[in-house]
TIDODO-124467 format. One record per residue: residue number from 1; x, y, z of N, C-alpha, C in turn. Coordinates in nm, 4 decimals, decimal comma. Layout:
REM residues N
> resi/n.east/n.north/n.up/ca.east/ca.north/ca.up/c.east/c.north/c.up
> NUM/X/Y/Z/X/Y/Z/X/Y/Z
...
END
This chain:
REM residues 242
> resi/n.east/n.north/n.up/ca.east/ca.north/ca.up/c.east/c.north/c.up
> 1/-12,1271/4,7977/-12,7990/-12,2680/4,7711/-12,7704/-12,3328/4,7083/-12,8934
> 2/-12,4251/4,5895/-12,8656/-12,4690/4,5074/-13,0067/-12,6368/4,5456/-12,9864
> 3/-12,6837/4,5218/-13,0775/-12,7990/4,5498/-13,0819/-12,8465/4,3553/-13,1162
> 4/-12,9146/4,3142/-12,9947/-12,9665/4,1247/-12,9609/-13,1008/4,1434/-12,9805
> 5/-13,1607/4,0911/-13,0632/-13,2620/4,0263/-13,1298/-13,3508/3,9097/-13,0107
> 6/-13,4823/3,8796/-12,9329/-13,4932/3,7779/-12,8730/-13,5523/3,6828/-12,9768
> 7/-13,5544/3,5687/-12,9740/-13,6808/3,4865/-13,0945/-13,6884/3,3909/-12,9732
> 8/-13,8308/3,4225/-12,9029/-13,8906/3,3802/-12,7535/-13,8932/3,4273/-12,6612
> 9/-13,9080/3,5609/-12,6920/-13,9037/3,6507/-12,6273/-13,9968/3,6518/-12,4526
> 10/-14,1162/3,6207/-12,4718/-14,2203/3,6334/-12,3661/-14,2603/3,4873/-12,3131
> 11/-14,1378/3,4093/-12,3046/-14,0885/3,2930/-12,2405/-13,9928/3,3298/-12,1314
> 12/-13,9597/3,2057/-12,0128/-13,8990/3,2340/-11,9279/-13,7679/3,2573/-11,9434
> 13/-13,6921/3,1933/-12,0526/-13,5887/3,2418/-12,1051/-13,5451/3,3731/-12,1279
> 14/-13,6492/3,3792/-12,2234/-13,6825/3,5211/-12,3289/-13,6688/3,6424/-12,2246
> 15/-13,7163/3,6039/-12,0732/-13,7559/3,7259/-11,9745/-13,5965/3,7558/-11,9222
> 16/-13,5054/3,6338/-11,9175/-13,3960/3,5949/-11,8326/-13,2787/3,6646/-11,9437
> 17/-13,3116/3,6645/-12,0507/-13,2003/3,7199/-12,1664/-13,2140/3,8596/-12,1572
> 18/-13,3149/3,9319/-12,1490/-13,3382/4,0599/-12,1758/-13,2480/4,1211/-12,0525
> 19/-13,2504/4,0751/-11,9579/-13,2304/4,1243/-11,7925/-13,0503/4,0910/-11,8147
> 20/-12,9922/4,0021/-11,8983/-12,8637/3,9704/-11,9100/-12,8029/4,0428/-12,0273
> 21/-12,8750/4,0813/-12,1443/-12,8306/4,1557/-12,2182/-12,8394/4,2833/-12,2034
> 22/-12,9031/4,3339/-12,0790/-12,9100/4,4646/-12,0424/-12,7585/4,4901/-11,9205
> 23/-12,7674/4,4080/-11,8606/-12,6211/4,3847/-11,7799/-12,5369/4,3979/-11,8347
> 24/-12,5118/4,3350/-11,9394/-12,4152/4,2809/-12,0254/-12,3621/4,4490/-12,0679
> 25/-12,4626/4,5239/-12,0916/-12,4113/4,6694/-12,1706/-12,4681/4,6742/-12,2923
> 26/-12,5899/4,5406/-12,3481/-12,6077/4,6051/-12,4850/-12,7591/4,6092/-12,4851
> 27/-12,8341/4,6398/-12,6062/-12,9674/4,6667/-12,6138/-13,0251/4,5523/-12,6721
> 28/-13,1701/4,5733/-12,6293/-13,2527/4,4612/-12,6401/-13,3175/4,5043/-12,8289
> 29/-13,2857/4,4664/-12,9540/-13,3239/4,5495/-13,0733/-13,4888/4,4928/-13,0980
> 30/-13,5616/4,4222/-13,0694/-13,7017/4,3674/-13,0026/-13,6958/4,2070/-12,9501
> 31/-13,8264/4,1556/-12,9681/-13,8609/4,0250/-12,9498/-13,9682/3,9730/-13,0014
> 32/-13,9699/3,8583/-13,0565/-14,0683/3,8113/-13,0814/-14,1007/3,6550/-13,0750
> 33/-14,2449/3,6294/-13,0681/-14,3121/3,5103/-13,0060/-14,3429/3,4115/-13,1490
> 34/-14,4693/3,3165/-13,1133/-14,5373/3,2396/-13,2506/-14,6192/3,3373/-13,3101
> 35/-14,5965/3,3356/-13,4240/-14,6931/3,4608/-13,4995/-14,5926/3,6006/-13,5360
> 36/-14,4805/3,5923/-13,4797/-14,4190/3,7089/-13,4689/-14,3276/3,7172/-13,6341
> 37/-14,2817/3,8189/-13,6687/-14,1838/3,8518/-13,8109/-14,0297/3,8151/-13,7610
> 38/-13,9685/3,7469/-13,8375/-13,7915/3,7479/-13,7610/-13,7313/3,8366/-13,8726
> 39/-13,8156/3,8059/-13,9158/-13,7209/3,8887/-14,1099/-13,7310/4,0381/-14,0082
> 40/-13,8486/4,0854/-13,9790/-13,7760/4,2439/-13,9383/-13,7082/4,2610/-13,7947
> 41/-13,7443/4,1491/-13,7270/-13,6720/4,1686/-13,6093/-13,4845/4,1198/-13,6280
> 42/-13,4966/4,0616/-13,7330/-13,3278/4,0570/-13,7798/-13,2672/4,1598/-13,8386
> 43/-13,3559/4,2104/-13,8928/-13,3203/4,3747/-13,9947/-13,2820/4,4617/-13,8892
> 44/-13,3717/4,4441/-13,7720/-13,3167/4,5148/-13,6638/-13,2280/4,5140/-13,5697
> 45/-13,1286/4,3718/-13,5968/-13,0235/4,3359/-13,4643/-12,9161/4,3375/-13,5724
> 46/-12,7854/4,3033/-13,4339/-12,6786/4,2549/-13,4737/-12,6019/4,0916/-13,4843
> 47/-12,7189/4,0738/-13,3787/-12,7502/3,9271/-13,3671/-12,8421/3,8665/-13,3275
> 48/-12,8713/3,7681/-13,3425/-12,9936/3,6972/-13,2809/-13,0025/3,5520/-13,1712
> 49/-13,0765/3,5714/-13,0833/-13,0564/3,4903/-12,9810/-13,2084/3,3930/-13,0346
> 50/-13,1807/3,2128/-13,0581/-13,3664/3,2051/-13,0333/-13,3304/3,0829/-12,9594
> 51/-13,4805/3,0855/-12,8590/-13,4782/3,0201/-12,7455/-13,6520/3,0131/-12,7935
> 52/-13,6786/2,9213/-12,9017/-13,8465/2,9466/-12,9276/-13,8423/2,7663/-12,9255
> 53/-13,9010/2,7265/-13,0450/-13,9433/2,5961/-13,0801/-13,9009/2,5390/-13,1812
> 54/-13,8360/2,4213/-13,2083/-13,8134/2,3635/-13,3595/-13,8663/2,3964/-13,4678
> 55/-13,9967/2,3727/-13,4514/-14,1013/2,3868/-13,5545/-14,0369/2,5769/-13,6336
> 56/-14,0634/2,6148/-13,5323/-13,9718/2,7886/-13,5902/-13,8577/2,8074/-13,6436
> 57/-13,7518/2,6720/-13,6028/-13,6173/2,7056/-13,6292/-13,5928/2,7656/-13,7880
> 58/-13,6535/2,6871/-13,8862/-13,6104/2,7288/-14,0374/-13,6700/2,9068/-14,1069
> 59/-13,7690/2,9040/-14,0199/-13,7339/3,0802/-14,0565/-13,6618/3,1415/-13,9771
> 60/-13,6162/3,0876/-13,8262/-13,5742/3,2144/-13,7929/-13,3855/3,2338/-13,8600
> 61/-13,3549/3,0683/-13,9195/-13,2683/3,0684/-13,9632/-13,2546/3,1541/-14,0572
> 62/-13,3580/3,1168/-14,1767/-13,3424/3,2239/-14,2587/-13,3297/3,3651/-14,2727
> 63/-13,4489/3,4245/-14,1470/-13,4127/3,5333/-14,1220/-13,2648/3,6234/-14,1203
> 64/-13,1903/3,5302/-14,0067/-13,0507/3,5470/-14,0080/-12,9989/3,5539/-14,1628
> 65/-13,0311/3,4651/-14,2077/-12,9669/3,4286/-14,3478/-12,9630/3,6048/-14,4412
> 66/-13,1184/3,6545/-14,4644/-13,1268/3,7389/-14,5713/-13,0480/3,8523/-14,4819
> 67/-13,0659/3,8437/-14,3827/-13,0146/4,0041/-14,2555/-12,9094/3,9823/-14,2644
> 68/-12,8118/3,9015/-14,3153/-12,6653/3,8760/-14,2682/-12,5901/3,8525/-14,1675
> 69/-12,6592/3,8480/-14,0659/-12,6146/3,8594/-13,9090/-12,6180/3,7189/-13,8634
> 70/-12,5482/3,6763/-13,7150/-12,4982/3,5489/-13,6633/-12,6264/3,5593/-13,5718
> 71/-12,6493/3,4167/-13,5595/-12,7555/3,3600/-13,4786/-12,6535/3,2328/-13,3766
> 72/-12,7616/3,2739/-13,2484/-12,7247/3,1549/-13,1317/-12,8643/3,1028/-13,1489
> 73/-12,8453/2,9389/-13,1563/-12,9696/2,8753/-13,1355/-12,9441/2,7824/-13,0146
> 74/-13,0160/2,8164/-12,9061/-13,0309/2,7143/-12,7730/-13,1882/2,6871/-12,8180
> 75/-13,2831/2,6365/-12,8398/-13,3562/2,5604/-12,9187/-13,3514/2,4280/-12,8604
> 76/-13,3533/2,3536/-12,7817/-13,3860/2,2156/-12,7825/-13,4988/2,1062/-12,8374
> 77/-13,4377/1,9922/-12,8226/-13,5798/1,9013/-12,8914/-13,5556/1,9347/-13,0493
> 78/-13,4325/1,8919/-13,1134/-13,3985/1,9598/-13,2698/-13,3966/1,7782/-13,2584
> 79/-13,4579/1,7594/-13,3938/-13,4185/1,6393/-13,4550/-13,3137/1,6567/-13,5625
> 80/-13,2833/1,5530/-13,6327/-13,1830/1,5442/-13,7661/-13,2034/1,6681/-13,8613
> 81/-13,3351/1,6680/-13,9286/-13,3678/1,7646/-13,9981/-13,3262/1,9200/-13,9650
> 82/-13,3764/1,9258/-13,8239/-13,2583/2,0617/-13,7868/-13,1662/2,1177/-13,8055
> 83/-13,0713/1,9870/-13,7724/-12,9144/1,9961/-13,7824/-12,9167/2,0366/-13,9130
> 84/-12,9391/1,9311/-14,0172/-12,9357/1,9662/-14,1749/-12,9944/2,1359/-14,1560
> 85/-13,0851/2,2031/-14,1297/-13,0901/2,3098/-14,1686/-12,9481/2,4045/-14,1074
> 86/-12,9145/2,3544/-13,9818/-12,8328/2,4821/-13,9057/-12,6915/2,4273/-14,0043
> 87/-12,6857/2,3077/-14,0750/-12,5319/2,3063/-14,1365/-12,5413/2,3965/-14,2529
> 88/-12,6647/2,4052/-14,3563/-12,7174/2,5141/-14,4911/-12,7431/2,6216/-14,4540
> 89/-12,7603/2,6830/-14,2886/-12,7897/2,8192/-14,3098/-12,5973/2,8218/-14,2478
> 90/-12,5534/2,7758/-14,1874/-12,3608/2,7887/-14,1168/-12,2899/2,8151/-14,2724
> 91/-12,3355/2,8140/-14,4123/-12,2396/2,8202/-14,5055/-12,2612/2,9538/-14,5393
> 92/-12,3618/3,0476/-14,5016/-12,4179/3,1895/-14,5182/-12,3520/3,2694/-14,4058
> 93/-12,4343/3,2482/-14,2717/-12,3902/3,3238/-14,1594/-12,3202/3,2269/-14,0459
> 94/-12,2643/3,2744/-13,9240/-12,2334/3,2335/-13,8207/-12,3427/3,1429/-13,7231
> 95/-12,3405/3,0975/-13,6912/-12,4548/3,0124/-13,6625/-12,3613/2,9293/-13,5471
> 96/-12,4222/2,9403/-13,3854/-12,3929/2,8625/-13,2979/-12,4921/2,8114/-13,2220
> 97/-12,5367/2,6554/-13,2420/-12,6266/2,5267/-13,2000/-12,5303/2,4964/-13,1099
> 98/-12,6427/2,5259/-12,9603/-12,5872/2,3871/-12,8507/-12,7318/2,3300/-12,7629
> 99/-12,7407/2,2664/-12,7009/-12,8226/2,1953/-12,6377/-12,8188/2,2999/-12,5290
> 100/-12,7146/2,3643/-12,4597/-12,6947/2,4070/-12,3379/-12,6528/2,5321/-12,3633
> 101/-12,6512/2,6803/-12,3101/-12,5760/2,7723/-12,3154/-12,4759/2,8195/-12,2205
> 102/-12,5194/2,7175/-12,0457/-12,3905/2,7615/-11,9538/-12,2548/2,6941/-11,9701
> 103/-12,1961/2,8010/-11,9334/-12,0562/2,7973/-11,9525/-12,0151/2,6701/-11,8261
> 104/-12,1008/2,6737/-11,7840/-12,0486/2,5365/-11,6588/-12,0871/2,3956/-11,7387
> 105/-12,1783/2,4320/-11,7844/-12,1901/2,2680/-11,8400/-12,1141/2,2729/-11,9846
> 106/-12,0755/2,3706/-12,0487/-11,9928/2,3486/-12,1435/-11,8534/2,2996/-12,1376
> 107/-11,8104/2,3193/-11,9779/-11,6666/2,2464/-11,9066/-11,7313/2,1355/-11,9034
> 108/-11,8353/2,1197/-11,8125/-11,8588/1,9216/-11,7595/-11,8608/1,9039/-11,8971
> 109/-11,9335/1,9200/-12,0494/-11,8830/1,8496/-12,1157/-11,7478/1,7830/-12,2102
> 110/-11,6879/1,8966/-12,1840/-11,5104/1,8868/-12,1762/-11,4982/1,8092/-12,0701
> 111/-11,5155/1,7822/-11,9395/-11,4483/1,7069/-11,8585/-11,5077/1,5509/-11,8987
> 112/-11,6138/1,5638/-11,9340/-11,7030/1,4098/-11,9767/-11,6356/1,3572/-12,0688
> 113/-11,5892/1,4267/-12,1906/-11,4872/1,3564/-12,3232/-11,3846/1,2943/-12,2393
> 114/-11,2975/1,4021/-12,1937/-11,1976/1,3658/-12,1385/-11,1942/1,2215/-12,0530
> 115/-11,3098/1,2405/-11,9185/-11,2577/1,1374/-11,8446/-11,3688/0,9943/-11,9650
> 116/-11,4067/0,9752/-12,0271/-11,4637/0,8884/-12,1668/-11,3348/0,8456/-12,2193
> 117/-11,2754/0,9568/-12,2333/-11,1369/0,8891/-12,3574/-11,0196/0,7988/-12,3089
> 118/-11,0021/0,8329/-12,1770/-10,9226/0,7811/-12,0902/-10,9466/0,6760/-12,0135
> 119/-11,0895/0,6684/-11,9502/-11,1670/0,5157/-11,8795/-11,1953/0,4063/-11,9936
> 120/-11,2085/0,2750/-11,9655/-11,1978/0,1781/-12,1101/-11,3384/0,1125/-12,0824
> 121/-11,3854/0,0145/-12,1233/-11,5742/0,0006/-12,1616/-11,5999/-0,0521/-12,0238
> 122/-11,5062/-0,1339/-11,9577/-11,5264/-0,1603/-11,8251/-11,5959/-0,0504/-11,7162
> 123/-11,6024/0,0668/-11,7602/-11,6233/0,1693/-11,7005/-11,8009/0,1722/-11,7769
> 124/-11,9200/0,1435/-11,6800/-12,0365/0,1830/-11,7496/-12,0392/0,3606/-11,7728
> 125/-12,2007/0,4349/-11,8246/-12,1616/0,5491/-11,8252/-12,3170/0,5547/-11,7814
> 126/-12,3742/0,6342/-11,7056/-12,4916/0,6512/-11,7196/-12,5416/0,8096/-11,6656
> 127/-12,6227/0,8743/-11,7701/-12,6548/1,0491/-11,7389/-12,7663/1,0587/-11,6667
> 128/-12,7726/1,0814/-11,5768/-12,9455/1,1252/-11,5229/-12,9408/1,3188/-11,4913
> 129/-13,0611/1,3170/-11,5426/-13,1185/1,4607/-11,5464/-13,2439/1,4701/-11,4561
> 130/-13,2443/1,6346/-11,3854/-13,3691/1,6044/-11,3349/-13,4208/1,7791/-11,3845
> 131/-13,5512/1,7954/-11,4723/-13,5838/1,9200/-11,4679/-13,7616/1,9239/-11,3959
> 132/-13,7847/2,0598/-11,4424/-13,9030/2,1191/-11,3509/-14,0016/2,0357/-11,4521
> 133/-14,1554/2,0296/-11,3749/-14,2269/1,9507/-11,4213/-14,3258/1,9710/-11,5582
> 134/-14,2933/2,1029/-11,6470/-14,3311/2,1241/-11,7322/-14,2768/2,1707/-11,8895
> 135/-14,1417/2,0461/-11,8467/-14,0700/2,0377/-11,9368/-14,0881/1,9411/-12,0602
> 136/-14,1073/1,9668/-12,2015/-14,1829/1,9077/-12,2678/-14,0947/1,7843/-12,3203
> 137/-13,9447/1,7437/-12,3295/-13,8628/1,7259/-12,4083/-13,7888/1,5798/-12,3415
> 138/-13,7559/1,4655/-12,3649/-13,6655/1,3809/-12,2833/-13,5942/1,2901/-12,3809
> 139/-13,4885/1,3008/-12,3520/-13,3787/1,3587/-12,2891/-13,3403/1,4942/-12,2948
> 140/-13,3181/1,5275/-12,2164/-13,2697/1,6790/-12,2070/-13,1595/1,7615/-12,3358
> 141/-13,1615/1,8128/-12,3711/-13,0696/1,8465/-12,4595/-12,9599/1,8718/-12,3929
> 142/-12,8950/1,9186/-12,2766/-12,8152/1,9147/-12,2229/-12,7632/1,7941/-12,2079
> 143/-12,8226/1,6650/-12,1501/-12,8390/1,5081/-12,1490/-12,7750/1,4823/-12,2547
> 144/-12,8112/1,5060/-12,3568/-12,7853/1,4918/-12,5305/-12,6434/1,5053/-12,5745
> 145/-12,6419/1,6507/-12,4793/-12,4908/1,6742/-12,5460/-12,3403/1,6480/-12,4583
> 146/-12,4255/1,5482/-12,3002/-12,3401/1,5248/-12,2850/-12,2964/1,3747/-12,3024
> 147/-12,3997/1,3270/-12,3377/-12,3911/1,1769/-12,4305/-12,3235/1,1835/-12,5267
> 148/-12,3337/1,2802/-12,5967/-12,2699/1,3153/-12,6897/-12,0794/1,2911/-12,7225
> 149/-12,1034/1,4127/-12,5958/-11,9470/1,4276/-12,5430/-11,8926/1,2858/-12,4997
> 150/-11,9657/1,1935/-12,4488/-11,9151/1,0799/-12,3840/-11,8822/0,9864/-12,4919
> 151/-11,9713/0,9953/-12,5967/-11,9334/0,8969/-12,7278/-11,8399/0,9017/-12,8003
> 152/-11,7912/1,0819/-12,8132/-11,6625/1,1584/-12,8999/-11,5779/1,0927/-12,8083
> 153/-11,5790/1,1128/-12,7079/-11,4792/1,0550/-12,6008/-11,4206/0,9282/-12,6474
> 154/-11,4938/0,8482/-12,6777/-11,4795/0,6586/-12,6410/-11,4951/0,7031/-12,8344
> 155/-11,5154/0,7478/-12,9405/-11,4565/0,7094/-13,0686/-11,6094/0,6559/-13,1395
> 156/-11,7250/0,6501/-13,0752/-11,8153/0,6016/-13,0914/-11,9468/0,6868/-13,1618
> 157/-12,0526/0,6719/-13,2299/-12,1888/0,7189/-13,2134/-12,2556/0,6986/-13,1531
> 158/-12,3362/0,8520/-13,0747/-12,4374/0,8059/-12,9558/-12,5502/0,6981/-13,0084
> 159/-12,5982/0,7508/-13,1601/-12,7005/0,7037/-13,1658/-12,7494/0,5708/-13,1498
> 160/-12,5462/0,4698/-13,1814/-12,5450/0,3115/-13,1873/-12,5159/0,2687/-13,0171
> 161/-12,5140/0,4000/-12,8968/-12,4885/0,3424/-12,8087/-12,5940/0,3628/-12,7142
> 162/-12,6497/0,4769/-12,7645/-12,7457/0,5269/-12,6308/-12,8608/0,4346/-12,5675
> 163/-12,9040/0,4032/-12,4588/-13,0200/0,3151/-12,3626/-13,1279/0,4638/-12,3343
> 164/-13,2583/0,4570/-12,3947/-13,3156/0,5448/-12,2995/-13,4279/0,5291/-12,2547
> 165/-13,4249/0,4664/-12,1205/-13,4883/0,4219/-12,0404/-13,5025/0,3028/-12,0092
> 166/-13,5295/0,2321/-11,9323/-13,5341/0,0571/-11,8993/-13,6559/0,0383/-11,9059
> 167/-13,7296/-0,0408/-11,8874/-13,8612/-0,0975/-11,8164/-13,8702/-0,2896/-11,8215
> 168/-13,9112/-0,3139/-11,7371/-13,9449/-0,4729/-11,7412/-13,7956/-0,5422/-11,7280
> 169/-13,8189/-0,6465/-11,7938/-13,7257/-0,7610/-11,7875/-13,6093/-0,7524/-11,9253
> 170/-13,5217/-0,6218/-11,8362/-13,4328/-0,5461/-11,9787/-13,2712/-0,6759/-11,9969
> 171/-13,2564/-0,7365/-11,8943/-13,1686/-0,7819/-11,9421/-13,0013/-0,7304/-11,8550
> 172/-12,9247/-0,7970/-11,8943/-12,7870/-0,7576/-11,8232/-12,7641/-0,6240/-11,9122
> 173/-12,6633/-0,5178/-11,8740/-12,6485/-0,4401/-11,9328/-12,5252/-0,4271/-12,0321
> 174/-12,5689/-0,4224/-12,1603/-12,4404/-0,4314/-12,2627/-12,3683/-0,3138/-12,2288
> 175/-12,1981/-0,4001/-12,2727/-12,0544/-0,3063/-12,2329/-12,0979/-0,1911/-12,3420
> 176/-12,0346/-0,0572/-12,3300/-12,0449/0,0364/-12,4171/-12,1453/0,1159/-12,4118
> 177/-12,2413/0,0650/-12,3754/-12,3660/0,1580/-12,3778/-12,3696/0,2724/-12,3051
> 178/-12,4655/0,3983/-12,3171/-12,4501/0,4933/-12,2632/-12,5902/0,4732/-12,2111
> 179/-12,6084/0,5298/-12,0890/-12,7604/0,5213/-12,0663/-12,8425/0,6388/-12,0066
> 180/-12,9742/0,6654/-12,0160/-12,9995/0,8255/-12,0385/-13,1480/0,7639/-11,8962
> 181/-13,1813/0,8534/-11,7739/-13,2609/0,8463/-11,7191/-13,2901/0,9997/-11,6767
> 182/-13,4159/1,0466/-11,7112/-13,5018/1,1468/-11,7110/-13,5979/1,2224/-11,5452
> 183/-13,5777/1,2773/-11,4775/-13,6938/1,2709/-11,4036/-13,7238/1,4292/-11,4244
> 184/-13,8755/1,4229/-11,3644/-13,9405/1,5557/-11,4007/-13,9833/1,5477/-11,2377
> 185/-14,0004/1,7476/-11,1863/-14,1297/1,7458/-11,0806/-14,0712/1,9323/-11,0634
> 186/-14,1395/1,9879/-10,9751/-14,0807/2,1010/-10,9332/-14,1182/2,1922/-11,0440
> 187/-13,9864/2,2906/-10,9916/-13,9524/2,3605/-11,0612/-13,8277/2,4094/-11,0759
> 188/-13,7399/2,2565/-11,0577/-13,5918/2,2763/-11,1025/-13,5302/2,2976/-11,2244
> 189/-13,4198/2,3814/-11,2538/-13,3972/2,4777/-11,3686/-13,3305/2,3806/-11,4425
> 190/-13,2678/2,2657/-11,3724/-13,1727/2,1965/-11,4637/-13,0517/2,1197/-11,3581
> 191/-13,0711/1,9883/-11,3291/-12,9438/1,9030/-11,2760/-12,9460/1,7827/-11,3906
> 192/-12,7742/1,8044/-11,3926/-12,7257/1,6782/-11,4420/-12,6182/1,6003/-11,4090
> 193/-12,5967/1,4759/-11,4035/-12,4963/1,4016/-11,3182/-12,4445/1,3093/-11,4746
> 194/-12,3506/1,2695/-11,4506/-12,2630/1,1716/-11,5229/-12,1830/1,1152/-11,4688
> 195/-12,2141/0,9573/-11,4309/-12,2035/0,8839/-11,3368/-12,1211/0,7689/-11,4748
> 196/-12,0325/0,7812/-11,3927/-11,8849/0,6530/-11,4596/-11,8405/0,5178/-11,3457
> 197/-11,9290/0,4198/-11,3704/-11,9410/0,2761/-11,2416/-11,7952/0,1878/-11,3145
> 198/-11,7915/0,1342/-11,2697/-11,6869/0,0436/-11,2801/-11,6743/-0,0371/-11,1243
> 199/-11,6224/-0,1651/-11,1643/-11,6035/-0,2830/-11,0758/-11,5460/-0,1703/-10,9287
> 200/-11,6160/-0,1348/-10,8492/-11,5969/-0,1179/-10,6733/-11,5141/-0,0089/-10,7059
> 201/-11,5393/0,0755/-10,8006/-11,5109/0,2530/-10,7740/-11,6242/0,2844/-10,8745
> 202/-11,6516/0,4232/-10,8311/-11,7729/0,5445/-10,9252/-11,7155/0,6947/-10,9517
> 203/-11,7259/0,7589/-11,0257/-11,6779/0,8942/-11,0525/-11,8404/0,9339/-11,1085
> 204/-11,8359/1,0949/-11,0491/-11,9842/1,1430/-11,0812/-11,9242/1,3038/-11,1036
> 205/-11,9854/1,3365/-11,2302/-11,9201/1,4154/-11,3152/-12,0831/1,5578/-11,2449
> 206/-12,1246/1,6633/-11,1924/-12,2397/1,7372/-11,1935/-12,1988/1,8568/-11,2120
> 207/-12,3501/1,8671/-11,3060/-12,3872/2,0463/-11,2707/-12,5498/2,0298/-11,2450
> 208/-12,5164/2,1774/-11,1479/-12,6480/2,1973/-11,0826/-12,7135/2,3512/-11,1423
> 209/-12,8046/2,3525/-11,2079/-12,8591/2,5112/-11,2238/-12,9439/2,5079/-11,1030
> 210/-12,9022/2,6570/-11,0680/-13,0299/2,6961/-10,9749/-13,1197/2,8069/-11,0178
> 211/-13,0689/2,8857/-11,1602/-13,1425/2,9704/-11,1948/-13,1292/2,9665/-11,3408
> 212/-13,2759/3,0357/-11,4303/-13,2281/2,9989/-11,5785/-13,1151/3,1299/-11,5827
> 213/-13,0737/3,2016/-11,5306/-12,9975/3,3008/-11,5717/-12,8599/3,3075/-11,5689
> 214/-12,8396/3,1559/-11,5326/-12,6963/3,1229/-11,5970/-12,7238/3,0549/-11,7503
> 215/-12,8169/3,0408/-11,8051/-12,7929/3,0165/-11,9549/-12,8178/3,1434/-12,0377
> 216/-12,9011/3,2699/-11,9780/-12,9232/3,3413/-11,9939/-12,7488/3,4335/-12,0324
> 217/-12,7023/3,4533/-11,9102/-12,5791/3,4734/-11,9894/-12,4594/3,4170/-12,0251
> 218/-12,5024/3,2594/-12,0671/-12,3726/3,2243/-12,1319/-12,4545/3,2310/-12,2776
> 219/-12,5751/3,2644/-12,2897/-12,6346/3,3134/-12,4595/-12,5629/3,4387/-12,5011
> 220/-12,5365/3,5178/-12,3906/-12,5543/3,6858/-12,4263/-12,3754/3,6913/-12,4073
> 221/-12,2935/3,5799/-12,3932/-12,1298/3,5593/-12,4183/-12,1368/3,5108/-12,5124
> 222/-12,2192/3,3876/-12,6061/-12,2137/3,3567/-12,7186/-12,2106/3,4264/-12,8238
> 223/-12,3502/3,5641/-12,8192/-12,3692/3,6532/-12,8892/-12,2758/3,7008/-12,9419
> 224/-12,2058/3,7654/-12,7875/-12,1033/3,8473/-12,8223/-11,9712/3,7572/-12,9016
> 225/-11,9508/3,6282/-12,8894/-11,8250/3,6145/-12,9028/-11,8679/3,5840/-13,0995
> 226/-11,9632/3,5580/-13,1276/-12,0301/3,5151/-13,2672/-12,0034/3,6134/-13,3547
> 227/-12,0149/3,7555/-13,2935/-11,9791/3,8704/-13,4072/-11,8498/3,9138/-13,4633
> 228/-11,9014/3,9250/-13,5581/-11,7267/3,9148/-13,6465/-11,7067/3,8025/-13,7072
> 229/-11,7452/3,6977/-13,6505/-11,6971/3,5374/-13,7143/-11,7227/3,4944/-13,8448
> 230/-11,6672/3,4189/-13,9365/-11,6966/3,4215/-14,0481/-11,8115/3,3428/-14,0236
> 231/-11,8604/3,3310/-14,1941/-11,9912/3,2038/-14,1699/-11,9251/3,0803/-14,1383
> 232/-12,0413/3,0031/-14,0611/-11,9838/2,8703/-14,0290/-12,0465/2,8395/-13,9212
> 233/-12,0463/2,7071/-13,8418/-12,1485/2,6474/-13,7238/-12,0115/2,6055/-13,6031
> 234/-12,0543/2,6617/-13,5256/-11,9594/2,7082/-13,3896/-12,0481/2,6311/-13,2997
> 235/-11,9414/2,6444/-13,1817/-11,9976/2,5410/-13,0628/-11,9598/2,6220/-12,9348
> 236/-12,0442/2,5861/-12,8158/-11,9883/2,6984/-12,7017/-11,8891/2,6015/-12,6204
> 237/-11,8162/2,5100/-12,6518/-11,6494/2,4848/-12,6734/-11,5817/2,6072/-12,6635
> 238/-11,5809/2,6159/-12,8120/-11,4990/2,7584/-12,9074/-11,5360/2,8711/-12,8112
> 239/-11,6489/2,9044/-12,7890/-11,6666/3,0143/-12,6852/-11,5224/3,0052/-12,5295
> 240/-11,5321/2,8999/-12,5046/-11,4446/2,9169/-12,3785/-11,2716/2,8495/-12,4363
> 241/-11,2783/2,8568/-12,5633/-11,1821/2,7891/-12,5906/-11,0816/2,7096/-12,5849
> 242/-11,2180/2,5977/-12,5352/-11,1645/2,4489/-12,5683/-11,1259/2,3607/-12,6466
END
């Protein structure tokens, strides 16, 4: 039994973790919001789950840091600067950054490298996402990481390949590119497709959430699989061991 830390707690997430780490068999050690302490709510876990805001990420890193304990950050909307922090706090504690926490889309993005590494540029690539309508963030971080996956695939950087969004008089579409289309409405939890065109065949790579409480507990499998680990920055790959 671990004692899980929330950082976003009284978010829809935050509500969806508590209900999975109670399933799970372990205890909730508190939670906290903007305004909230992580330094004592880390003093008080064994690990820490945060599902808050960028802007928060560098204390709650630290937090982890002085407490000694492993942190999962599902966190989306991280720019560069992020990363740089989650690689300086990964040389202290355990530290696992993903865009996504289900274990289903952590396969589609294993299956996305894969069928990337094997199809040749003739093959376009294009991700469309669709979430609920009060989602602040585009491209999706899920989107992100499976662009991601598609670039590791093909040997490439997203950043020199990615399209995001068209408008007007864009032009034929350059070979290689990856291309990212967004829609918002509802209150859908999360679809994503990865669509591979090529000359008179298509392959369409999906996952569909229908509830946040499949990320809910592929956080509270991360948790668990994070303890013990030395310091260092892990991926939920390694979780299903890919």
């Amino acid at each position: 039994m671990a004692r899980v830390g929330i950082i976003g707690s009284a978010g829809r997430m935050g509500r969806a973790l508590a209900e999975a780490i109670a399933a799970a068999g372990h205890d909730v050690s508190g939670g906290i919001d903007q305004g909230g302490d992580p330094m004592a709510l880390a003093q008080a876990s064994d690990v820490l789950v945060d599902f808050s805001a960028p802007a928060a990420l560098e204390f709650n890193l630290d937090a982890a840091i002085h407490a000694g304990i492993p942190i999962v950050v599902g966190t989306t909307g991280l720019a560069e600067r992020h990363h740089w922090l989650v690689d300086a706090a990964a040389v202290s504690v355990p530290v696992l950054q993903t865009g996504n926490t289900s274990l289903g889309v952590t396969l589609l993005a294993h299956l996305v490298r894969e069928a990337a590494s094997r199809l040749g540029e003739d093959w376009d690539i294009e991700i469309v996402e669709t979430h609920h309508r009060m989602k602040v963030d585009a491209p999706s971080g899920t989107a992100l990481l499976l662009g991601e996956a598609a670039a590791a695939g093909r040997g490439v950087g997203l950043a020199d390949e990615a399209v995001r969004g068209r408008d007007g008089v864009t032009g034929a579409r350059k070979q290689g590119t990856i291309g990212f289309a967004a829609l918002r409405g509802g209150t859908v939890a999360g679809d994503h497709t990865v669509h591979f065109l090529a000359d008179n065949e298509r392959i369409a790579l999906s996952h569909l959430a229908e509830n946040r409480a499949i990320f809910a507990r592929g956080a509270v499998r991360a948790a668990e699989w994070l303890l013990g680990k030395e310091p260092g920055r892990y991926s939920m790959p390694e979780v299903l061991g890919l």
